[in-house]
N, C-alpha and C positions, 0 to 999 in steps of 0.2 A: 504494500500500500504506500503510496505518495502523496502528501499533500504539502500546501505552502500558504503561510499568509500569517496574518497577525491573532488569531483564534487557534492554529494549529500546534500542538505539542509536541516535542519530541521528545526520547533519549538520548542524552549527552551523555558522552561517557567518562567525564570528571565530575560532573555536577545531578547524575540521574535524569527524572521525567522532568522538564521545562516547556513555561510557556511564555513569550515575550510579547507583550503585546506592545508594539514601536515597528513603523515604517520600514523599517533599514533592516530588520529583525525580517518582514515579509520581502524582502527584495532578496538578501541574501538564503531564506530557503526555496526561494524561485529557482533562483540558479543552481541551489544543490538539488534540488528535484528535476531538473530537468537534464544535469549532470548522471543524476540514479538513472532516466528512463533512459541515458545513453547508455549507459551499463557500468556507470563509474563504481567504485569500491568505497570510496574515502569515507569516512563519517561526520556526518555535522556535527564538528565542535566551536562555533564560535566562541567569543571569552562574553558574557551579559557584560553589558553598559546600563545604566541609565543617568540622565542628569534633571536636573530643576534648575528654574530662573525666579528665583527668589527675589522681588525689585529690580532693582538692577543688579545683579548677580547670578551668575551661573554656577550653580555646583554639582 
């Protein structure tokens, strides 16, 4: 099974079952899902991000 987008979960294999819900999180499992239906091997592990803008502040 394959899927991709900001609702989807996966297994990470440092961090277990994940679910990232941010833009860049569904762009990047676009490509690894359509990397799988070519027949790739590799595993999705990206590392999680998130940030906040707190006022003027990003953190």
């Amino acid at each position: 099974m394959v899927a991709a987008g900001d609702v989807a979960s996966w297994r990470h294999p440092g961090f277990g079952r994940l679910r990232v819900e941010h833009r860049l999180n569904a762009t990047e499992q676009g490509t690894a899902a359509a990397w799988t239906l070519l027949g790739g091997q590799a595993p999705f592990a990206p590392v999680p991000y998130f940030w906040t803008d707190q006022y003027d502040v990003k953190i």
